[in-house]
Structures are given as structure tokens and as C-alpha cells.
ZASEMI-139128 format. One record per residue: residue number from 1; x, z, y of N, C-alpha, C in turn. Coordinates in nm, 4 decimals, padded with zeros to 6 digits. Layout:
BEGIN
{i=NUM, neast=X, nup=Z, nnorth=Y, caeast=X, caup=Z, canorth=Y, ceast=X, cup=Z, cnorth=Y}
...
END
This chain:
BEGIN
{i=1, neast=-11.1164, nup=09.5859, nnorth=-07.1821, caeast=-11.1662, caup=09.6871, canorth=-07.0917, ceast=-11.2958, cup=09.6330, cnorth=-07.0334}
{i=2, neast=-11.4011, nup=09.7155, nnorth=-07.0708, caeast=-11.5054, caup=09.6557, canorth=-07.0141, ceast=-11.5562, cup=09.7185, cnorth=-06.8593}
{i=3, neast=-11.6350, nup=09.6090, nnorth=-06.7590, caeast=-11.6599, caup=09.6621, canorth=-06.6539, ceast=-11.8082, cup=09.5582, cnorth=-06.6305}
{i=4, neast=-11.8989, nup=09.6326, nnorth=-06.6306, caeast=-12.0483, caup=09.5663, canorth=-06.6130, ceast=-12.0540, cup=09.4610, cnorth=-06.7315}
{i=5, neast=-12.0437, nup=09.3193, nnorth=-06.6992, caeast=-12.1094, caup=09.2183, canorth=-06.7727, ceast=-11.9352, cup=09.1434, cnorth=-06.8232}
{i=6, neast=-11.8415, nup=09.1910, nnorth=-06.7761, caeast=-11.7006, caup=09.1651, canorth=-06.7753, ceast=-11.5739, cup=09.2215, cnorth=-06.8465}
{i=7, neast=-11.5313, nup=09.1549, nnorth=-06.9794, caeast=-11.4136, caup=09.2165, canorth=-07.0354, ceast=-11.2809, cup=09.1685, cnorth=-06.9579}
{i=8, neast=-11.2100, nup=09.2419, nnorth=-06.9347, caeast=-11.0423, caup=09.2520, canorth=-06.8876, ceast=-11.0064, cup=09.2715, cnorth=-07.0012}
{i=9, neast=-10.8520, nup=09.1632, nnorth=-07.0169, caeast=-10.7693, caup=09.2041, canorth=-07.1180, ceast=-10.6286, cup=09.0875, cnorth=-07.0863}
{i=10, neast=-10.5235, nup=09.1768, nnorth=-07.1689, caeast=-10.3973, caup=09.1302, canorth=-07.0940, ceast=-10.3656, cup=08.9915, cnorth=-07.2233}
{i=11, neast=-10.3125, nup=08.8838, nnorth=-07.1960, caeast=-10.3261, caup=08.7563, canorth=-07.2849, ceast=-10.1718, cup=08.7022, cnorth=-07.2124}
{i=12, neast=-10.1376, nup=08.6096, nnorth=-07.3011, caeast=-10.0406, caup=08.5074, canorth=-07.2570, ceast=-10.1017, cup=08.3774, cnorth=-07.3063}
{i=13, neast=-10.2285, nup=08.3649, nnorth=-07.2850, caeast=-10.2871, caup=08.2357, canorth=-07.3301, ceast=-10.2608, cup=08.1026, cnorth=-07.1920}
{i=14, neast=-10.1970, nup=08.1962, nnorth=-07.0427, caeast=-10.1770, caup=08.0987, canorth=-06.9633, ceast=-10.0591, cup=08.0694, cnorth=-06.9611}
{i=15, neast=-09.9623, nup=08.0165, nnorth=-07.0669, caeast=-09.7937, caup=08.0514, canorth=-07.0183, ceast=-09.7491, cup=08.1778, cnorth=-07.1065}
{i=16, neast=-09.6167, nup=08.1364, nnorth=-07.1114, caeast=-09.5571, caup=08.2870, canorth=-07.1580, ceast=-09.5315, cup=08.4136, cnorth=-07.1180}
{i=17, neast=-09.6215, nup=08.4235, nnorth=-06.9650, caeast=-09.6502, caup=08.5482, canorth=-06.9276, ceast=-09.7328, cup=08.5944, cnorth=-06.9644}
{i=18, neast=-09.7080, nup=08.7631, nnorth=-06.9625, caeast=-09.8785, caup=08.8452, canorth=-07.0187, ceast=-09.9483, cup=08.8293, cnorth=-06.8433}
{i=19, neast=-10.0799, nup=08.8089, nnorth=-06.8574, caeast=-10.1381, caup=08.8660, canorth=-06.7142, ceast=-10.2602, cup=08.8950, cnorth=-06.7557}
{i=20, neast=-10.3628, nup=08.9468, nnorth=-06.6548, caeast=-10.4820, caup=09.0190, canorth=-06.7096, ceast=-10.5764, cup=08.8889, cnorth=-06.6896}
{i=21, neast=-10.6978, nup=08.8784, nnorth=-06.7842, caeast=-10.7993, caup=08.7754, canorth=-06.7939, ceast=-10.9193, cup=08.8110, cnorth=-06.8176}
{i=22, neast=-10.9972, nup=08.7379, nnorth=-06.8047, caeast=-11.1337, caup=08.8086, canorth=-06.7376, ceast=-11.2252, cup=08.7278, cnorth=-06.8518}
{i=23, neast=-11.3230, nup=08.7972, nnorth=-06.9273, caeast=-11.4384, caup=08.7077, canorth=-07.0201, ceast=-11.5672, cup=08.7822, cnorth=-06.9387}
{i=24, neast=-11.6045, nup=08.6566, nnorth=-06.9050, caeast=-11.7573, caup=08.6530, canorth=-06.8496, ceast=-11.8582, cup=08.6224, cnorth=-06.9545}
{i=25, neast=-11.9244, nup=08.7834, nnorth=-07.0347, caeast=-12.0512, caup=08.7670, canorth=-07.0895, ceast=-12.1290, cup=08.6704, cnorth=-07.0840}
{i=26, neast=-12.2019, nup=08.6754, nnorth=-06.9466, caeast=-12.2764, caup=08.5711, canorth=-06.8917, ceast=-12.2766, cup=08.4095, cnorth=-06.9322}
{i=27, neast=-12.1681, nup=08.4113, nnorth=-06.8840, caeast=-12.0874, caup=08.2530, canorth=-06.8835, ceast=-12.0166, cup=08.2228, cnorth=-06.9963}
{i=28, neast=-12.0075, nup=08.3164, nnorth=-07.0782, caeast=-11.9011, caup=08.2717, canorth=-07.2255, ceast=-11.7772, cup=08.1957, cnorth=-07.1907}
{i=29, neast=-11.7141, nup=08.2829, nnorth=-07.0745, caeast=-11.5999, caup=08.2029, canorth=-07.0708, ceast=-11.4846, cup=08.2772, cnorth=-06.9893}
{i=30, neast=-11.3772, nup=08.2019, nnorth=-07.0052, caeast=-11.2416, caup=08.2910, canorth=-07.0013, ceast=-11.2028, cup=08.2092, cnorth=-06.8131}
{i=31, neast=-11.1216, nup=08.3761, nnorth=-06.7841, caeast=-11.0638, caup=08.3052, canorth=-06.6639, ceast=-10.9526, cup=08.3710, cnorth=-06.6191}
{i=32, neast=-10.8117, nup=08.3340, nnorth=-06.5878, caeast=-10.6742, caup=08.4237, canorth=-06.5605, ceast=-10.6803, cup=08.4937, cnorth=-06.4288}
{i=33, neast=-10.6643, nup=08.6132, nnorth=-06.4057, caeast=-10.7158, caup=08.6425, canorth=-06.3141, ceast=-10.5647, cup=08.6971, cnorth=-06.2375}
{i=34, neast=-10.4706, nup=08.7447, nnorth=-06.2794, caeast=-10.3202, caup=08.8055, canorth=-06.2007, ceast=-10.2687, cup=08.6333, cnorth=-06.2877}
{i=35, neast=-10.2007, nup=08.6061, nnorth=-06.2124, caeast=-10.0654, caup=08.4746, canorth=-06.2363, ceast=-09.9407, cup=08.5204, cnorth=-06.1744}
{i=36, neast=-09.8786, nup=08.6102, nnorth=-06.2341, caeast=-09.7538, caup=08.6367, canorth=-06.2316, ceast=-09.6662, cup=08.5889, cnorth=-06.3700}
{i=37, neast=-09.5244, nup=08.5246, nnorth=-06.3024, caeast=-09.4686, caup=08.4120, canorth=-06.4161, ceast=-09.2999, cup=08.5108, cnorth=-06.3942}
{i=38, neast=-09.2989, nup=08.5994, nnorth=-06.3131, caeast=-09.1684, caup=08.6748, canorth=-06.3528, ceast=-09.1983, cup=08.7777, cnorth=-06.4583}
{i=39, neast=-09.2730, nup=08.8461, nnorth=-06.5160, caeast=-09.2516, caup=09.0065, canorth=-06.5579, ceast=-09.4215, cup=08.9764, cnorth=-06.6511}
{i=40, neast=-09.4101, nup=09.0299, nnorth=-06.7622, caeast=-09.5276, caup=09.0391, canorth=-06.8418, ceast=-09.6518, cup=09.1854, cnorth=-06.7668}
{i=41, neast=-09.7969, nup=09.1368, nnorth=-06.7397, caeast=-09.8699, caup=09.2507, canorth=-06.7004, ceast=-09.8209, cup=09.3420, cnorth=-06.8445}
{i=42, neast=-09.8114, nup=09.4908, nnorth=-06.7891, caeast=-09.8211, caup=09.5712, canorth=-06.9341, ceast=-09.9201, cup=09.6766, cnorth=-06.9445}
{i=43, neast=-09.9780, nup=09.7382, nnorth=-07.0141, caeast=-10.0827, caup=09.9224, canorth=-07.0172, ceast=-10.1471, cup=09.8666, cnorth=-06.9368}
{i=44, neast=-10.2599, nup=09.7405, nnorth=-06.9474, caeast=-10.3664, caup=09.7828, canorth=-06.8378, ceast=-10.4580, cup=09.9119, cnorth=-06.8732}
{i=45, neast=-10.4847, nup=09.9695, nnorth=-06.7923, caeast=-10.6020, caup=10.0504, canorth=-06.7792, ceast=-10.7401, cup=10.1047, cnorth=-06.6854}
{i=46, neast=-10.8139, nup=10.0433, nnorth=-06.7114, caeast=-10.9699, caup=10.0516, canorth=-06.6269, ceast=-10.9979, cup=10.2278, cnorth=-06.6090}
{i=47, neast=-11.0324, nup=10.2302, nnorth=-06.4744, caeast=-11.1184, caup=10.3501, canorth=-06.4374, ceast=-11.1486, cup=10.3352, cnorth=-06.3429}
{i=48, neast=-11.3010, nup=10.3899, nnorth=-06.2814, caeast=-11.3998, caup=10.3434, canorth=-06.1993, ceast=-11.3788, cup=10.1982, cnorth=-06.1481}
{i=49, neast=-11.3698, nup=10.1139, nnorth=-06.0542, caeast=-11.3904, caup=09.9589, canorth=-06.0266, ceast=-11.2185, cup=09.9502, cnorth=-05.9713}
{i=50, neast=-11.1474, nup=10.0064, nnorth=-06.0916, caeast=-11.0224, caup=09.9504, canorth=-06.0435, ceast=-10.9404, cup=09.9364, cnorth=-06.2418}
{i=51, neast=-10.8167, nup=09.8733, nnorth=-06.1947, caeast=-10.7652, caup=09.8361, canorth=-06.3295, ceast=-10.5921, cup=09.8917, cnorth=-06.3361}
{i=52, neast=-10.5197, nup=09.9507, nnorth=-06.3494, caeast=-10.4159, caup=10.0235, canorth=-06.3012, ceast=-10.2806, cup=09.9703, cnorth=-06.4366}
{i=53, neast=-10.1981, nup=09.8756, nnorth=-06.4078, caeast=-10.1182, caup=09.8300, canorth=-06.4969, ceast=-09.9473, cup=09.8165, cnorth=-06.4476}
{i=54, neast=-09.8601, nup=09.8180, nnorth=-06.5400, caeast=-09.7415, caup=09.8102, canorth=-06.4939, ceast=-09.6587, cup=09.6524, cnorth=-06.4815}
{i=55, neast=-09.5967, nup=09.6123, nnorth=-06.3719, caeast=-09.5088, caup=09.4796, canorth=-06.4135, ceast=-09.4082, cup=09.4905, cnorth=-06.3712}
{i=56, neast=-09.2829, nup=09.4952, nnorth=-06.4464, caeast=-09.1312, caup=09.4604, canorth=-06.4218, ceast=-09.1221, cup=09.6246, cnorth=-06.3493}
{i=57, neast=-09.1635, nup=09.7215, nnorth=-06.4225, caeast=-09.0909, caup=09.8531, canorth=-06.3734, ceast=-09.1752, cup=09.8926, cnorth=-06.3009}
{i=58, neast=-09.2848, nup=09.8662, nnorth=-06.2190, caeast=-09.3802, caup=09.8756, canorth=-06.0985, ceast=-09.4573, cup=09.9355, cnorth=-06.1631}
{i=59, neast=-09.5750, nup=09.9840, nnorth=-06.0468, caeast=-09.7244, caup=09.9674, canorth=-06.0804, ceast=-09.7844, cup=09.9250, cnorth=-06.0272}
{i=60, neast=-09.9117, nup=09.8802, nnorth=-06.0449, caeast=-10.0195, caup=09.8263, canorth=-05.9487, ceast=-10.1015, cup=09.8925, cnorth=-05.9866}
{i=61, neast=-10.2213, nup=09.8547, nnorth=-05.8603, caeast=-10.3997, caup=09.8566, canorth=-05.9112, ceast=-10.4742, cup=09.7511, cnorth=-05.8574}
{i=62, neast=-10.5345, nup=09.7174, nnorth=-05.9271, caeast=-10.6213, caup=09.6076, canorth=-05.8829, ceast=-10.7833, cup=09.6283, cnorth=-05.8904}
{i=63, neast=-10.8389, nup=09.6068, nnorth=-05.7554, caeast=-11.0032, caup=09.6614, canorth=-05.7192, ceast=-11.0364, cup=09.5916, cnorth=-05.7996}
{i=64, neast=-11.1454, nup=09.5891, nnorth=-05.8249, caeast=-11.2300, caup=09.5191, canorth=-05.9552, ceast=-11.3359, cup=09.4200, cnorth=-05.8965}
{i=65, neast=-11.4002, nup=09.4200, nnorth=-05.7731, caeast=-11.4593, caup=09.4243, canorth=-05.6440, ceast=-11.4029, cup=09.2464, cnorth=-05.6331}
{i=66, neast=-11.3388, nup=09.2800, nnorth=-05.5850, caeast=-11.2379, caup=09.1774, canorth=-05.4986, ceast=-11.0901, cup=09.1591, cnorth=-05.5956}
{i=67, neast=-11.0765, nup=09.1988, nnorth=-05.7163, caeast=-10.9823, caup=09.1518, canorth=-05.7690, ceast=-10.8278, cup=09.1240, cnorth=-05.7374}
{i=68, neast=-10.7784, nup=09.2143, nnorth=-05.6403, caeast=-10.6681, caup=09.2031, canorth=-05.5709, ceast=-10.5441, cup=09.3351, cnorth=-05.6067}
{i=69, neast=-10.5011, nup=09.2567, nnorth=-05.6800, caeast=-10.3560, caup=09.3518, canorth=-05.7319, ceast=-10.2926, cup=09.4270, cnorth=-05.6035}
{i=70, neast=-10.2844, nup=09.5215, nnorth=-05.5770, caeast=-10.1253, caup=09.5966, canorth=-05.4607, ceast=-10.0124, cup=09.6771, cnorth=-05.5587}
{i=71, neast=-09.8965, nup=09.7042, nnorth=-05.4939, caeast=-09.7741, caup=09.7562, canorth=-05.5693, ceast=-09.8235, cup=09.8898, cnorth=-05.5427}
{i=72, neast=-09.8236, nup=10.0192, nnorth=-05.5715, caeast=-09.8461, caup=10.1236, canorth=-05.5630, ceast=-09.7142, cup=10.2177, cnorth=-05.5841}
{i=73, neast=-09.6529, nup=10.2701, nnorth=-05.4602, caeast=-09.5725, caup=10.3311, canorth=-05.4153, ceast=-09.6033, cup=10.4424, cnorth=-05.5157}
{i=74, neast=-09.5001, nup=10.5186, nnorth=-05.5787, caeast=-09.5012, caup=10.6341, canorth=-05.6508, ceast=-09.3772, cup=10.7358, cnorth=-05.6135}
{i=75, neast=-09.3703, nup=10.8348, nnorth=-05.5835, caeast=-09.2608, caup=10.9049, canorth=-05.5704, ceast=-09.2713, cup=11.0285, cnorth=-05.6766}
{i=76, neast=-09.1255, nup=11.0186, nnorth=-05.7533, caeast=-09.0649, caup=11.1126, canorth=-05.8680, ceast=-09.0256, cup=11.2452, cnorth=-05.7947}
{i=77, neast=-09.0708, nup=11.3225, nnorth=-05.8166, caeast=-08.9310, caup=11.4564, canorth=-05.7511, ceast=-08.8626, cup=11.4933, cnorth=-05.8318}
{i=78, neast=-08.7364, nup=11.5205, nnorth=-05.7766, caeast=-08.5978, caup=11.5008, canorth=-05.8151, ceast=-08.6066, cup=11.6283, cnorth=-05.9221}
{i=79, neast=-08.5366, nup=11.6263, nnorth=-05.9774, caeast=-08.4492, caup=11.7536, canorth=-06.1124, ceast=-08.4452, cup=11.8904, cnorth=-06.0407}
{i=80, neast=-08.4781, nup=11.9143, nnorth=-05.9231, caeast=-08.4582, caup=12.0691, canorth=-05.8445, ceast=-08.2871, cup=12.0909, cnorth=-05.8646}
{i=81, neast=-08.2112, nup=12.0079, nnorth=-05.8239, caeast=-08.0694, caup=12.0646, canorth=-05.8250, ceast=-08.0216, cup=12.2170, cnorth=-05.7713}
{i=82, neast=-08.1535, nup=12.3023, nnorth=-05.7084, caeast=-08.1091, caup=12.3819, canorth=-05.6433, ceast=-08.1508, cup=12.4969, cnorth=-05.7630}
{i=83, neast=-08.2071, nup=12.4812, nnorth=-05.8409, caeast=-08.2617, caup=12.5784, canorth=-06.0059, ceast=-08.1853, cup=12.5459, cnorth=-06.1361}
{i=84, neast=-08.0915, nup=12.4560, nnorth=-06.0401, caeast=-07.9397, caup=12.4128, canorth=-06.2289, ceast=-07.9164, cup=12.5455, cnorth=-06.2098}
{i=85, neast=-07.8879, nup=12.5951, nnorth=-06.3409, caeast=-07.7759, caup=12.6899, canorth=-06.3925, ceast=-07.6563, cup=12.6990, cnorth=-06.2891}
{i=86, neast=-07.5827, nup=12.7924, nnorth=-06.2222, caeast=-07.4853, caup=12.8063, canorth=-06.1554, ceast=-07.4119, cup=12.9446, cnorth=-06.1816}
{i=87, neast=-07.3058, nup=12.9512, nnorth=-06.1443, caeast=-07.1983, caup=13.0544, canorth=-06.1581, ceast=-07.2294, cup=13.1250, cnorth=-06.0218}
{i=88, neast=-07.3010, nup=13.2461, nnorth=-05.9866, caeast=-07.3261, caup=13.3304, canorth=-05.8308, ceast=-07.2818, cup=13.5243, cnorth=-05.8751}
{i=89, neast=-07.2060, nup=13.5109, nnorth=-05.7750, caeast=-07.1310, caup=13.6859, canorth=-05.7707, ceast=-07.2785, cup=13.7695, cnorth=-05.7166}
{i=90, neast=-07.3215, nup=13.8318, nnorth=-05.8555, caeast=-07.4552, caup=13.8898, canorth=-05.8503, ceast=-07.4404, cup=14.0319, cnorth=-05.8179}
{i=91, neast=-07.3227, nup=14.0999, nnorth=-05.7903, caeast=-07.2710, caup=14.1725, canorth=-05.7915, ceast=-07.3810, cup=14.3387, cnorth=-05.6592}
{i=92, neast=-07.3762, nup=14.2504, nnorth=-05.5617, caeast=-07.4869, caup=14.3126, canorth=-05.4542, ceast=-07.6153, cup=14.3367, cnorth=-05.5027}
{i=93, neast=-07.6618, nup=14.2895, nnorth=-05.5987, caeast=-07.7953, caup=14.2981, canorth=-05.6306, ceast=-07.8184, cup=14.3776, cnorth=-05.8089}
{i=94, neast=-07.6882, nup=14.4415, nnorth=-05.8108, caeast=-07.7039, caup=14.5217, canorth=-05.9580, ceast=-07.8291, cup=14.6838, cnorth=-05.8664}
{i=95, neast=-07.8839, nup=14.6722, nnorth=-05.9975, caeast=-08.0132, caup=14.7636, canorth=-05.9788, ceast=-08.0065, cup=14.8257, cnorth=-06.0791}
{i=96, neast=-07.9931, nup=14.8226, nnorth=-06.1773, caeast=-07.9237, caup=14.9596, canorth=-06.3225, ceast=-07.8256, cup=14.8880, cnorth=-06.4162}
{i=97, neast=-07.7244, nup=15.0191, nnorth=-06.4428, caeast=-07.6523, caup=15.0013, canorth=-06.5280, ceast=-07.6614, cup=15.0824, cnorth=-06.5993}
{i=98, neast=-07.6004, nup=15.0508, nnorth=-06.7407, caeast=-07.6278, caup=15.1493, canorth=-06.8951, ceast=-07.4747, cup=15.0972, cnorth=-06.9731}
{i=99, neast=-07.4827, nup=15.1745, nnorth=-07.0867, caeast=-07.3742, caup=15.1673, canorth=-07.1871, ceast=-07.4345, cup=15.1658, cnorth=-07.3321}
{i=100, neast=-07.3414, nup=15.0672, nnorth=-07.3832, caeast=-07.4387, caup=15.0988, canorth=-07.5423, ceast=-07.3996, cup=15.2010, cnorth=-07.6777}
{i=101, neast=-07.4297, nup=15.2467, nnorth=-07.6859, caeast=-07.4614, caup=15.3081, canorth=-07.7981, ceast=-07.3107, cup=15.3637, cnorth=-07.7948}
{i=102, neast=-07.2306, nup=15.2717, nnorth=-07.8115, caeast=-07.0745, caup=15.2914, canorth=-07.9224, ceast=-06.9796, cup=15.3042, cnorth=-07.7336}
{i=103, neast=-07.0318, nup=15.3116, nnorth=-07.6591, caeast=-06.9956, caup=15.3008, canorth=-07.5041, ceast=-06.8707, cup=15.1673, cnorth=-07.5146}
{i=104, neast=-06.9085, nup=15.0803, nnorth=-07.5872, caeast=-06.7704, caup=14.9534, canorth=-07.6273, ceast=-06.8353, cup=14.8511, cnorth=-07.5273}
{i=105, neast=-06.9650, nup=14.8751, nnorth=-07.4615, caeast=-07.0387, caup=14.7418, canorth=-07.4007, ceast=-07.0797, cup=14.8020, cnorth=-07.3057}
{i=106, neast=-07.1151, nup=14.7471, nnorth=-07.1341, caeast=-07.2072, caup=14.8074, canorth=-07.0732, ceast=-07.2930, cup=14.6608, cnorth=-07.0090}
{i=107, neast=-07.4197, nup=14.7150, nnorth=-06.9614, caeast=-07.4971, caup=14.6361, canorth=-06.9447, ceast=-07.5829, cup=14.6138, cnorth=-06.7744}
{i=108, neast=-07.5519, nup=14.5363, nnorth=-06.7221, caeast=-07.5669, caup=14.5240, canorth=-06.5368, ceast=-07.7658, cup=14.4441, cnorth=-06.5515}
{i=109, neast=-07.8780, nup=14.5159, nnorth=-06.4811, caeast=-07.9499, caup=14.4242, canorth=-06.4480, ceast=-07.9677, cup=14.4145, cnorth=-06.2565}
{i=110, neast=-07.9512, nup=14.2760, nnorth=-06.2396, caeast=-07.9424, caup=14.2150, canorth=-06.1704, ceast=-07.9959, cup=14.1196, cnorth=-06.1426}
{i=111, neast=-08.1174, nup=14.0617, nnorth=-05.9913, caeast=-08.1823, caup=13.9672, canorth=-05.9947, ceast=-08.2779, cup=13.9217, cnorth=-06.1256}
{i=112, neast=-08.2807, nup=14.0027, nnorth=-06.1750, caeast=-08.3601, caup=13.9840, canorth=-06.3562, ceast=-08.3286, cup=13.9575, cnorth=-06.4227}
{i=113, neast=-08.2020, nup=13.9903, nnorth=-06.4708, caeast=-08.1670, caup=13.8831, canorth=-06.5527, ceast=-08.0645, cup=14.0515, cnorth=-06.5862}
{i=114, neast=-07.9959, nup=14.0125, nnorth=-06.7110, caeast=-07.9173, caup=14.1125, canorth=-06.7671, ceast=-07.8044, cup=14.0322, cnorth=-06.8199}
{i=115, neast=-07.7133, nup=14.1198, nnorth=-06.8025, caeast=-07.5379, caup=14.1134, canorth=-06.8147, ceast=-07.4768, cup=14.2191, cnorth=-06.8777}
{i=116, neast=-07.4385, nup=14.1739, nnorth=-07.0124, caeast=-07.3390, caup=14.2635, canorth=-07.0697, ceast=-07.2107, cup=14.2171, cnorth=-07.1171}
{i=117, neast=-07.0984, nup=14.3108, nnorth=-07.0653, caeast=-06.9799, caup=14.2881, canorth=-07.0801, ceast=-06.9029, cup=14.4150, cnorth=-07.1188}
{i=118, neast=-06.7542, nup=14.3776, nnorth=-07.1998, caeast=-06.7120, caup=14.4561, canorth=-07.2753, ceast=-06.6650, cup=14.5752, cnorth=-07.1802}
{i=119, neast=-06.6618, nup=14.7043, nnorth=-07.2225, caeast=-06.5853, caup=14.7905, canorth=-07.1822, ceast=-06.4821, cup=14.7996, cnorth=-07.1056}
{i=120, neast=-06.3945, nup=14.7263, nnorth=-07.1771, caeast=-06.2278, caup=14.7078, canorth=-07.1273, ceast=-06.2039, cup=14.5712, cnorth=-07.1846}
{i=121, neast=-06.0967, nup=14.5385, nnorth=-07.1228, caeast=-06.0703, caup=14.3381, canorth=-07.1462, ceast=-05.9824, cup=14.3950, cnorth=-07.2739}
{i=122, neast=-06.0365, nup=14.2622, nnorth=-07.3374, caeast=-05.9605, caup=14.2908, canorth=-07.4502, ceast=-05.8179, cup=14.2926, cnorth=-07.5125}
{i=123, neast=-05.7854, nup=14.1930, nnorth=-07.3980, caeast=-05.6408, caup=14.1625, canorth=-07.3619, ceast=-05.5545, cup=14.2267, cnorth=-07.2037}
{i=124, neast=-05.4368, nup=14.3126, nnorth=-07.2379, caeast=-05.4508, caup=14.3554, canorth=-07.0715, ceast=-05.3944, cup=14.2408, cnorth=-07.0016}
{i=125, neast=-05.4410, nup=14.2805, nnorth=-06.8887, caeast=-05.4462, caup=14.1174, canorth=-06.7604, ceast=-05.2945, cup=14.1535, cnorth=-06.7464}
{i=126, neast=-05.1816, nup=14.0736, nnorth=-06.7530, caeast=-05.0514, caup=14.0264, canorth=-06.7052, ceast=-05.0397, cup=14.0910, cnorth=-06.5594}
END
């Protein structure tokens, strides 16, 4: 990842951790720049004077400036448990009903959605 006169790139040349390392054009020379020895750096990625990579499940970013990794808080929103599929007596909110063709089916729309059920149960209820 280049930034001015400076390549970033993730190495385990210090140890058997990955961390990000720095080649100075200038200077022809290499320098480790994150030393973390729990969790391999992973996906670095450069945009404007920052470097944005994952370790051990996390994320960070690190200014480019001043070279200083932070954990970067992320929040997921949840699955909408309140838009699962559910079983609701739609019953108050039927707005047309019809019959089909053979009058063996009729058909309820309700809340938008459409419901068709048989005529008569097919079995009589006990």
C-alpha cells in the first residue's frame, strides 16, 4: 500500500506474527511498525492517511501521520426479530374477499398480503 514516499505491507519477517511494515523509498529500508505477538495483522487497507486492518476478530485504524493503531468500536444491528415471520389473527384487517372459480376456495386480502383457504374443512371437526 503505497502512501507518499512509503510502502505498507503486512510481513511476518519480525516473528511469527503478521504485523504491518513500513519500506522507506528514500532510505531503502524496512521497519515493523504494529508489534503485536497475540493475533496475525489481517486485510490491511490504505485510504486517505489512514490504514484500516483486522486482528483477532477486531478492527483497527491506524493514522498514517503518527502511526498509531486504535480498536474501532463497530456495532452490527440485530436480525429485526420484530419482521420474523409470525403466526397474527389478521382477521380485523380483511379488506376483500372473493371465491374461486369452482367456489371450492375463497380468498381474504388482508394487511397485503392474501389468504386462501378451502371452502369447507375437509375433515368434519369432532
Amino acid at each position: 500500500m503505497w502512501h507518499g514516499r512509503t510502502v505498507y505491507y503486512s510481513s511476518d519477517r519480525g516473528g511469527r506474527t503478521v504485523n504491518l511494515w513500513a519500506y522507506d523509498l528514500d532510505k531503502k529500508s524496512h521497519r515493523q511498525v504494529t508489534r503485536y505477538s497475540d493475533f496475525d495483522v489481517k486485510w490491511p487497507s490504505i485510504g486517505g492517511d489512514a490504514i484500516v486492518f483486522e486482528k483477532g476478530g477486531y478492527l483497527f485504524v491506524m493514522d498514517l501521520p503518527g502511526e498509531k493503531a486504535a480498536q474501532i468500536s463497530v456495532l452490527v444491528p440485530d436480525d429485526k426479530p420484530g419482521v420474523r415471520p409470525a403466526y397474527r389473527n389478521v382477521s380485523q384487517w380483511i379488506t376483500d374477499v372473493d371465491l374461486s372459480p369452482s367456489a371450492k376456495r375463497a380468498v381474504f386480502a388482508a394487511r397485503g398480503d392474501l389468504f386462501t383457504v378451502p371452502a369447507r374443512r375437509a375433515t368434519p371437526a369432532p
